[in-house]
C-alpha positions as CSV (number, residue, x, y, z in Angstrom):
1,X,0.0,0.0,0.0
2,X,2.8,2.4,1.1
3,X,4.6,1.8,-2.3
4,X,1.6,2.6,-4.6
5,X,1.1,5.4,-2.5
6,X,4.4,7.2,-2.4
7,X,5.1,7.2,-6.1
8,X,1.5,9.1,-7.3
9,X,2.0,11.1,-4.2
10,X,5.4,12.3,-5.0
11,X,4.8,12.8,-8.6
12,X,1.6,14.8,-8.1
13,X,3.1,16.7,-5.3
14,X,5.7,18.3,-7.7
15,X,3.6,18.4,-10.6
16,X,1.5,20.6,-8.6
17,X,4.4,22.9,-7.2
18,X,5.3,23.3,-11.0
19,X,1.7,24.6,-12.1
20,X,1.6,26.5,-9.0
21,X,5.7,28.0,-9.9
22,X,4.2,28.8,-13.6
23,X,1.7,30.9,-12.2
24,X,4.1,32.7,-10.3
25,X,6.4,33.5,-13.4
26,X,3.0,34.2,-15.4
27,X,2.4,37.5,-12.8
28,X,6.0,38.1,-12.2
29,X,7.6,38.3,-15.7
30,X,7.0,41.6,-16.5
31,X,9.6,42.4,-13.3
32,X,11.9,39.5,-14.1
33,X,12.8,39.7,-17.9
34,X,15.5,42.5,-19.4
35,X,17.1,43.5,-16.1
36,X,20.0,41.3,-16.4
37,X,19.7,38.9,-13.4
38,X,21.9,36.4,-12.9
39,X,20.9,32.6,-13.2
40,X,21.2,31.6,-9.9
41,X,19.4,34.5,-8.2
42,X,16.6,33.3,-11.0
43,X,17.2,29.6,-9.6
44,X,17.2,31.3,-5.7
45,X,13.9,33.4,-6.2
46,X,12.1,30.0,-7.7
47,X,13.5,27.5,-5.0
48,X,11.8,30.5,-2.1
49,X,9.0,30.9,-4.3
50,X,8.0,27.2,-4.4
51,X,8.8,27.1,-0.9
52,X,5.5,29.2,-0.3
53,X,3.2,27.3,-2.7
54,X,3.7,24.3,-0.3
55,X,0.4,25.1,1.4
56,X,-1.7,24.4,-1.7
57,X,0.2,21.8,-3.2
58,X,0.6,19.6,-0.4
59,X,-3.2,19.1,0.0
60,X,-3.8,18.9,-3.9
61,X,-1.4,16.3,-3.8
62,X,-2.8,14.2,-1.1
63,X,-6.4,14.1,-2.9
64,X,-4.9,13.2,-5.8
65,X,-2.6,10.5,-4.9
66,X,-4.8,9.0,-2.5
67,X,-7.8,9.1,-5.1
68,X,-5.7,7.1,-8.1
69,X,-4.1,5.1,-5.4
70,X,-7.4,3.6,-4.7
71,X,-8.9,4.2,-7.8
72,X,-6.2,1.9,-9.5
73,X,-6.3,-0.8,-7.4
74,X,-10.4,-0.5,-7.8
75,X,-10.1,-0.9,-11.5
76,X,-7.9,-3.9,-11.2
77,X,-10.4,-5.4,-8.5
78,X,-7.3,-5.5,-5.8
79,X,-9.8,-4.4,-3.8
80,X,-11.9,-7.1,-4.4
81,X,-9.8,-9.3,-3.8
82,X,-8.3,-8.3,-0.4
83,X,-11.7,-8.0,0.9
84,X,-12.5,-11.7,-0.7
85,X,-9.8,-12.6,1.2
86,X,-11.1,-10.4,4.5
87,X,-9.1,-7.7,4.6
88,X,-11.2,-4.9,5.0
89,X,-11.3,-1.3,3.3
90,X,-10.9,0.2,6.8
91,X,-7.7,-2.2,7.6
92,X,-6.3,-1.6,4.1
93,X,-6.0,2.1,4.9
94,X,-4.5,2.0,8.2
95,X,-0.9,2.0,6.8
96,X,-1.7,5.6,4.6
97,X,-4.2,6.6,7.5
98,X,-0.8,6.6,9.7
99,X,1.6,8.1,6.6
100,X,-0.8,10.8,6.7
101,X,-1.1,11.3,10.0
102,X,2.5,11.9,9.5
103,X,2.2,14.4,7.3
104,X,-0.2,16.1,8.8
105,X,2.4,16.8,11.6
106,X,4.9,17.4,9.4
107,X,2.9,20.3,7.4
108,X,2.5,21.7,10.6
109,X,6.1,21.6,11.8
110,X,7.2,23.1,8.2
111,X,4.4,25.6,8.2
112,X,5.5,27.1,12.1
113,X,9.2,26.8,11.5
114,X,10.2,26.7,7.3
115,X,7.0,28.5,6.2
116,X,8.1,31.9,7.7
117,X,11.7,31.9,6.8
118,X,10.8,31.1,3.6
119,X,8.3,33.8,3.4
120,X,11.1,36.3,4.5
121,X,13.4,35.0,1.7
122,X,11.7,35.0,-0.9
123,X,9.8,38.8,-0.1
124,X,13.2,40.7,0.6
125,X,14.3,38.6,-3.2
126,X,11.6,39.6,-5.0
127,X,11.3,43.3,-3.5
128,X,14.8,43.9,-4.7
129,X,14.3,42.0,-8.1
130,X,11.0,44.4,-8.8
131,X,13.4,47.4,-7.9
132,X,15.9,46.6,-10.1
133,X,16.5,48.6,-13.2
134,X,16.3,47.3,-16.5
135,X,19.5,46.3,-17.9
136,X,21.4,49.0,-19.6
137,X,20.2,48.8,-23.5
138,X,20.5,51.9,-25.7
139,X,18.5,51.3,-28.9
140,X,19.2,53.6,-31.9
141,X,17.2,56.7,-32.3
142,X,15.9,56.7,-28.8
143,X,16.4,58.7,-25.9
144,X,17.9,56.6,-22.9
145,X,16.9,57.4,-19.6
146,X,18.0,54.7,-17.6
147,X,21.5,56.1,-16.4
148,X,20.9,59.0,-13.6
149,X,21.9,62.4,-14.7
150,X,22.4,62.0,-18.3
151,X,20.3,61.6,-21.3
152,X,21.7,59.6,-24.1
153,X,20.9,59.3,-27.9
154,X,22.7,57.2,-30.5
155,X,21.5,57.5,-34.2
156,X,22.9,54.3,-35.4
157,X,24.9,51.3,-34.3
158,X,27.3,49.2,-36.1
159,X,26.9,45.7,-36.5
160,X,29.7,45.1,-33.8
161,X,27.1,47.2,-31.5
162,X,30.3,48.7,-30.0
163,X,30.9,51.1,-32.7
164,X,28.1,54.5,-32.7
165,X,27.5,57.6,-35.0
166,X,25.7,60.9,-34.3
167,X,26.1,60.7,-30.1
168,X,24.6,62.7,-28.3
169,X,25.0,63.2,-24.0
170,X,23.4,65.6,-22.1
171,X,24.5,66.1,-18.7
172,X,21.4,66.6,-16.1
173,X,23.7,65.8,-13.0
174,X,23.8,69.6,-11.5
175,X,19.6,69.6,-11.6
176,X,19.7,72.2,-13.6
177,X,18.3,70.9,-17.1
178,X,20.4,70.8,-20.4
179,X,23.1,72.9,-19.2
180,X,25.6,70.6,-20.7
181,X,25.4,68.5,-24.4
182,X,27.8,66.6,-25.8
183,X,27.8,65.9,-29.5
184,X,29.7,63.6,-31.4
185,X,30.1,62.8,-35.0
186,X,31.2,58.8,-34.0
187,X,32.3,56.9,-31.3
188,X,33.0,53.7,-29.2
189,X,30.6,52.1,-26.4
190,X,32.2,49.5,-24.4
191,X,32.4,47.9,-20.9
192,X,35.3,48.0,-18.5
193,X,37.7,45.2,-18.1
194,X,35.9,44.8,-14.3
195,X,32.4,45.4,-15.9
196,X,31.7,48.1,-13.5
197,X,31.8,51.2,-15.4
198,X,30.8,52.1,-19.2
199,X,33.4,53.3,-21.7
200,X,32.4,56.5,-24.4
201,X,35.6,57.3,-26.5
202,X,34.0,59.8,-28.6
203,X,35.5,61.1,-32.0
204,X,35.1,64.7,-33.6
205,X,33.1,66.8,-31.5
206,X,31.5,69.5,-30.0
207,X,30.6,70.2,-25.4
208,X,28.4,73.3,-25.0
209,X,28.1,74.4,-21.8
210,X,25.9,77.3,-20.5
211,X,28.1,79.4,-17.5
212,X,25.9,79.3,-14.4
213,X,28.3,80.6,-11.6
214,X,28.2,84.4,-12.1
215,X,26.0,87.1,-11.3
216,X,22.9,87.5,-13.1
217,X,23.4,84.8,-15.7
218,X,20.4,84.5,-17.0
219,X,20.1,87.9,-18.3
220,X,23.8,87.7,-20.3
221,X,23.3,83.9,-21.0
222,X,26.8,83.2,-21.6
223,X,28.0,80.2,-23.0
224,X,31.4,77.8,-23.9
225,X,31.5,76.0,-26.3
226,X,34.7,72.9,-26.8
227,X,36.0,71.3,-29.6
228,X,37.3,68.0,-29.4
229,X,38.8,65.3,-31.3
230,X,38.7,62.6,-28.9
231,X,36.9,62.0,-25.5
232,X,36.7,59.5,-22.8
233,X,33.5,59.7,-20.6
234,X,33.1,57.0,-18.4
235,X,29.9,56.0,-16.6
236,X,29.6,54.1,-13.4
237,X,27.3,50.8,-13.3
238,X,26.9,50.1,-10.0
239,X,23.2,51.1,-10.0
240,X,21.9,48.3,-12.6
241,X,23.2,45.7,-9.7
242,X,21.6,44.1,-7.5
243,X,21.6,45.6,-4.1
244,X,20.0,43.3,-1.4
245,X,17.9,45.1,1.3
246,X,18.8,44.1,5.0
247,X,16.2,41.4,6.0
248,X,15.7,42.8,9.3
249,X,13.4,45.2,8.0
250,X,10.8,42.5,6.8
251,X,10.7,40.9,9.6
252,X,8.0,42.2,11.2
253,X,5.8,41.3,8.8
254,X,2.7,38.6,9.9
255,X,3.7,36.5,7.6
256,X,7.2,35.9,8.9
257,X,6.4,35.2,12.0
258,X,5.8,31.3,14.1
259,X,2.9,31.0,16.7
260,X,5.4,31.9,19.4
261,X,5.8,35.3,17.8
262,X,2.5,35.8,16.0
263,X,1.1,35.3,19.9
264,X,3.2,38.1,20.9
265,X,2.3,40.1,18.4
266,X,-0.9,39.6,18.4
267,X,-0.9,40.8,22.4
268,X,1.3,43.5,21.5
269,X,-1.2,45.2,18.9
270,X,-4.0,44.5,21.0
271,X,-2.6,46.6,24.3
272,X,-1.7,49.4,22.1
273,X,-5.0,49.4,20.1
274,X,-6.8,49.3,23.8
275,X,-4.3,52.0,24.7
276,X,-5.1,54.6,21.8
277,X,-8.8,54.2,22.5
278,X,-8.5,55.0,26.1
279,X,-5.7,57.9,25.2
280,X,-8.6,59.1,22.5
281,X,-11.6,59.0,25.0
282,X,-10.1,60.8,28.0
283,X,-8.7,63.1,25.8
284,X,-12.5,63.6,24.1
285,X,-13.7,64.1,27.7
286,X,-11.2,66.7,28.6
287,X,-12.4,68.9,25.2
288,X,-15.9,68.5,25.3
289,X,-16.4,67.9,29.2
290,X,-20.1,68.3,28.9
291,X,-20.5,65.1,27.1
292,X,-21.4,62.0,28.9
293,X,-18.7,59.7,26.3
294,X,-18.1,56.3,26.6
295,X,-16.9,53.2,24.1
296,X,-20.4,53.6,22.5
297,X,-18.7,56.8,20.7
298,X,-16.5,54.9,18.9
299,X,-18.1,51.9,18.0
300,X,-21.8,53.1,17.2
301,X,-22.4,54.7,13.6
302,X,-21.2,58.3,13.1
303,X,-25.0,59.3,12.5
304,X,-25.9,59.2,16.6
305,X,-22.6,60.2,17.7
306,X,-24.1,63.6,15.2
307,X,-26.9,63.8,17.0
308,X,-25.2,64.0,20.6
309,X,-22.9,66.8,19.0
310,X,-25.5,69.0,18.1
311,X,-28.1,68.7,20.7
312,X,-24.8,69.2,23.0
313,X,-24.7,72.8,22.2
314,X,-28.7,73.7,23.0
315,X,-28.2,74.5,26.8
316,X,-30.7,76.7,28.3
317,X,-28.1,79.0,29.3
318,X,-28.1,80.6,25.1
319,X,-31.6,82.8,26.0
320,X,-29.5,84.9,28.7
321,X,-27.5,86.3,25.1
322,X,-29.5,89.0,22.3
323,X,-30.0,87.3,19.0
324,X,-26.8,88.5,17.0
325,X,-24.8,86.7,20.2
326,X,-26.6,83.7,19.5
327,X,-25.9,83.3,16.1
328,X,-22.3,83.6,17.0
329,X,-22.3,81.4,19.9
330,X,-24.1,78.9,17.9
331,X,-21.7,79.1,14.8
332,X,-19.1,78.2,17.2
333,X,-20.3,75.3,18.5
334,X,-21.4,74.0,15.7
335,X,-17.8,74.4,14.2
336,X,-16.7,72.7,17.3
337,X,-19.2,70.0,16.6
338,X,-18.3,69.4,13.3
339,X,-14.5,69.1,14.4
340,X,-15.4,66.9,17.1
341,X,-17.3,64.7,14.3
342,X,-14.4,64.7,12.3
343,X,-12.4,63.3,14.9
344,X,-14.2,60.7,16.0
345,X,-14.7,59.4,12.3
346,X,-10.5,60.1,11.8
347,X,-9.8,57.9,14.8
348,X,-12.7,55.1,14.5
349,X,-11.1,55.1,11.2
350,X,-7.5,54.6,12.6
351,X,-8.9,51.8,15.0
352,X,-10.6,50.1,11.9
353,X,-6.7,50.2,10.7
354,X,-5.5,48.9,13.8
355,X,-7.9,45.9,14.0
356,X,-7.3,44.5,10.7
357,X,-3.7,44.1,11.3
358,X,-4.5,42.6,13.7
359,X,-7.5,40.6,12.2
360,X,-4.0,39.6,9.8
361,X,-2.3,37.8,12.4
362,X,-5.0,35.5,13.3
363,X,-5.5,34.4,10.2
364,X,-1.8,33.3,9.8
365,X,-2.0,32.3,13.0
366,X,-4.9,29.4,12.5
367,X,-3.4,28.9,9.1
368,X,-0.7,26.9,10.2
369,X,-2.8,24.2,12.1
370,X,-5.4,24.6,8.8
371,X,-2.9,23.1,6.4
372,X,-2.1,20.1,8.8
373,X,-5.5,19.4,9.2
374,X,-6.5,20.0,5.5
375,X,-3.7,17.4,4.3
376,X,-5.8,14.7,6.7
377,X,-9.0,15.2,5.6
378,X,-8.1,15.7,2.0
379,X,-6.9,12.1,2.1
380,X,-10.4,10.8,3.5
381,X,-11.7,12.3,0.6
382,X,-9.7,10.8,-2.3
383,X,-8.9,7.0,-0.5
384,X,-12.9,6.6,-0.4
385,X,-13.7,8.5,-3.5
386,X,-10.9,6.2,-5.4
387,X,-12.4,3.6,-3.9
388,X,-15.7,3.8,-5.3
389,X,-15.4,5.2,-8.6
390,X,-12.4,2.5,-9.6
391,X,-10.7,4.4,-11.8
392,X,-7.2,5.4,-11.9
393,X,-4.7,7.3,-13.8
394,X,-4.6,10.7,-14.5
395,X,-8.3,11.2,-16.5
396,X,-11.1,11.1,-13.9
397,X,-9.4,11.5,-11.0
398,X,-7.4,14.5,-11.4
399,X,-10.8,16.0,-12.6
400,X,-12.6,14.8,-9.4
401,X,-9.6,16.2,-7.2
402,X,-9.7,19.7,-9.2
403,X,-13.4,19.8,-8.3
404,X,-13.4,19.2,-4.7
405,X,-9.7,21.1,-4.2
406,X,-11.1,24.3,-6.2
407,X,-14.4,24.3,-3.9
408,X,-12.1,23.8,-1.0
409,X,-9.9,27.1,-2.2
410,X,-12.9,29.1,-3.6
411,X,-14.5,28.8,0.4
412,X,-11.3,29.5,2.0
413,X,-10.1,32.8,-0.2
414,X,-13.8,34.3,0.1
415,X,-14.3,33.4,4.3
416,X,-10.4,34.7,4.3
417,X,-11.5,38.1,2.6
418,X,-14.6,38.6,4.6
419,X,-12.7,37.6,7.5
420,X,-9.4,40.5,6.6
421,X,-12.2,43.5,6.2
422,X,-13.8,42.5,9.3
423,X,-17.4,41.1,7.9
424,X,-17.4,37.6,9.7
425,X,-15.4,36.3,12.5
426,X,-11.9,34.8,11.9
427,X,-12.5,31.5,13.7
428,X,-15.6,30.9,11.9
429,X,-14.1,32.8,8.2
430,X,-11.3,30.5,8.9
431,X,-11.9,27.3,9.3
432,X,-15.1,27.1,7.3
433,X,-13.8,25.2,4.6
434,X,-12.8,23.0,6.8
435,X,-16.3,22.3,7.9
436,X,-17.7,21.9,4.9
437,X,-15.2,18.9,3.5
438,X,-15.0,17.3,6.7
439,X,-18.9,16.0,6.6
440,X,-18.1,15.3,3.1
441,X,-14.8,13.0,3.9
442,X,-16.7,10.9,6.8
443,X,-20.0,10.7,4.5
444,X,-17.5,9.2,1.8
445,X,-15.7,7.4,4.3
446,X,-18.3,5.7,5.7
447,X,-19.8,5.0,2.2
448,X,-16.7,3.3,1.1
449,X,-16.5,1.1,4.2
450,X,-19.9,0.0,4.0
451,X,-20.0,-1.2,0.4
452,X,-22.3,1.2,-0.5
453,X,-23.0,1.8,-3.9
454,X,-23.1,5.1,-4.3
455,X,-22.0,5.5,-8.2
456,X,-24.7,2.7,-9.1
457,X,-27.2,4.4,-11.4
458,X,-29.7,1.3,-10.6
459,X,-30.0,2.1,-6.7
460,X,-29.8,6.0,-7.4
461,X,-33.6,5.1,-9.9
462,X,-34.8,3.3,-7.3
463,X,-34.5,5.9,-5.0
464,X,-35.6,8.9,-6.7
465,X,-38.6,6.5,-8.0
466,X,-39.7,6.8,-4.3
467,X,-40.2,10.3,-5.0
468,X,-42.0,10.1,-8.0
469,X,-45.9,11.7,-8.2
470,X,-48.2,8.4,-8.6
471,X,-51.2,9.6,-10.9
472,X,-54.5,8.7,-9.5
473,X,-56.2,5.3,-10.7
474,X,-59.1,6.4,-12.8
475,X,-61.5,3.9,-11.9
């Protein structure tokens, strides 16, 4: 059992960690391609990057393994015959049941410990790979951009593309526009010998230069202009390398973090959001001490919170003043209404802010037990399932796994959204996939185990038949 299991199990695994990587490259290319990377920080951005897609492969891969595991040995009635011979379906399972048991605990362990390492890897790569410049490439006719403080145009290349005609260099470095062009009637482009810096030897020109360090310049305009038969500009590199940002400033991030620090995080943010709403209340009391203010003004709806404003300012105390000191007295307090509003909508806003990151570390937080628990009750779905459709390969059942895994994913990323904008409650949001495949692996389970014949079209008639309207006996 263990040895028809492993192989479809390891295949599918990395089938499905290649599908999942070819995705990646799909969103990703436009920041990958023309920016001269090295191969092997290509090959290090992929090996991090498949690192994260091992909570949706791993699952995929036990449905599908499991399901044309079963569903081969259906086909070629080796289920049959160990039952004939009175070994059960529920005793033929025990040796996987146990494998993915294992698993299960090693998802977990890789999810706490490898997951958020991982996660830091490959986010402080691919920040630095999307920041990169494109890789130095002057095209002829076109003004190049990509080296800070100059402006380049070429008219035409040779065919040794080190050779150019009709240059053109303007020199923006002092930030004070085209102060300085060079032209050039031909010249040579080429790399240093420690392909740091770029090379122009320019032939037969001209450098104007417009004199910007004397009094009232731009009245006299005066300008110097050098002729030149040959000149060497050289332009530094460095920038179109990769510079790697220090890791410690990703660190933070929730999904970098194990349960150990997630839990302190997640106490963290919650003292300092309970801190900033006390700070924000007695602070509301000391401004407006006539207001009788309590949570109720940040967490009910900015329309009643209105109403308390402005019947605030109605004391009795306003008919002791003649009408023009009224109007004043009332224009003030209603500004000071208004600005009281607009605080209280400013900072419910800012504790809306506060929430969701926390809200964020939850759901990392129950993610990790999720995937462990997902990769166990994914396999009671495809051992069963394999079991009583009896067909293996790669047709129906990788069709079948697709189904269930996509309405497994489709559940999970909508509860996860609700859950992130605060509509429905992370524990619930969370685990509600989970809740609706569990009842479907035991019902499948159980349906396996018992013989029943669910796929039988004969036993499905007869039981819709009982359903069917009898017409009335016209006697």
């Amino acid at each position: 059992m263990l040895k028809s299991y492993l192989g479809p199990f390891v295949f599918t695994f990395f089938i499905s960690l290649f599908i999942l990587l070819l995705q990646f490259l799909w969103k990703y290319i436009d920041d990958l391609v023309g920016k001269g990377l090295e191969w092997y920080i290509i090959a290090e951005l992929m090996f991090y990057a498949s690192s994260t897609f091992v909570p949706l492969a791993l699952p995929l891969a036990i449905l599908l393994s499991s399901l044309m595991t079963f569903g081969n040995m259906g086909e070629h009635y080796e289920l049959v015959a160990m039952k004939s011979a009175g070994i059960s379906l529920r005793k033929a399972m025990k040796p996987l049941i146990i494998l993915s048991a294992i698993i299960s605990i090693a998802a977990f362990l890789f999810s706490n410990y490898v997951l958020p390492v991982a996660n830091l890897k490959f986010g402080s790569l691919l920040y630095d790979v999307r920041q990169q410049k494109l890789a130095f490439n002057i095209s002829e006719g076109i003004y190049y951009h990509g080296l800070e403080g100059f402006v380049i145009r070429v008219g035409k290349k040779a065919k040794d593309n080190k050779t150019i005609y009709d240059v053109k260099i303007y020199n923006h470095s002092q930030n004070q526009g085209n102060v300085m062009v060079t032209t050039a009637e031909s010249g040579t482009m080429q790399l240093s010998p420690n392909q740091k810096n770029l090379v122009f030897t320019l032939y037969n020109g001209y450098r104007y230069t417009e004199i910007t360090n004397i009094a009232q310049y731009r009245l006299s305009r005066p300008f110097e202009a050098t002729k030149f038969k040959k000149q060497v500009l050289n332009f530094d590199l460095s920038q179109f390398q990769l510079n790697r940002t220090n890791e410690v400033l990703f660190k933070s991030h929730y999904s970098m973090l194990n349960i150990q620090q997630l839990n302190q995080s997640i106490d963290s943010l919650s003292t300092k959001h309970l801190v900033a709403k006390n700070r924000f209340l007695k602070s509301f009391i000391r401004k407006y001490p006539y207001m009788a203010v309590d949570d109720s003004l940040i967490t009910n709806n900015i329309d009643s919170i209105t109403k308390r404003l402005d019947s605030a300012i109605m004391l009795p105390i306003i008919n002791n003043f003649e009408i023009d000191d009224k109007v004043d007295i009332i224009e003030i307090a209603l500004r000071g209404a208004r600005t009281a509003k607009e605080n209280v909508i400013s900072f419910n806003h800012e504790l809306e802010i506060r929430q969701q990151i926390i809200t964020k570390h939850e759901v990392v937080w129950h993610q990790k037990f999720k995937l462990s628990i997902a990769c166990f009750i994914f396999f009671f779905i495809g051992a069963p399932l394999g079991a009583i459709i009896r067909k293996g390969g790669l047709g129906l059942p990788v069709v079948v796994s697709v189904i269930f895994f996509v309405l497994y994913h489709v559940i999970s990323m909508t509860a996860e959204k609700a859950v992130k904008t605060g509509e429905w409650n992370v524990e619930f949001g969370l685990w509600l996939s989970t809740l609706v495949v569990l009842p479907l692996g035991l019902f499948l389970t159980y349906k396996a185990t018992t013989d029943a014949q669910l796929m039988d079209t004969e036993s499905w008639n007869k039981f819709f038949k009982k359903f069917q309207f009898k017409k009335p006996k016209i006697s």
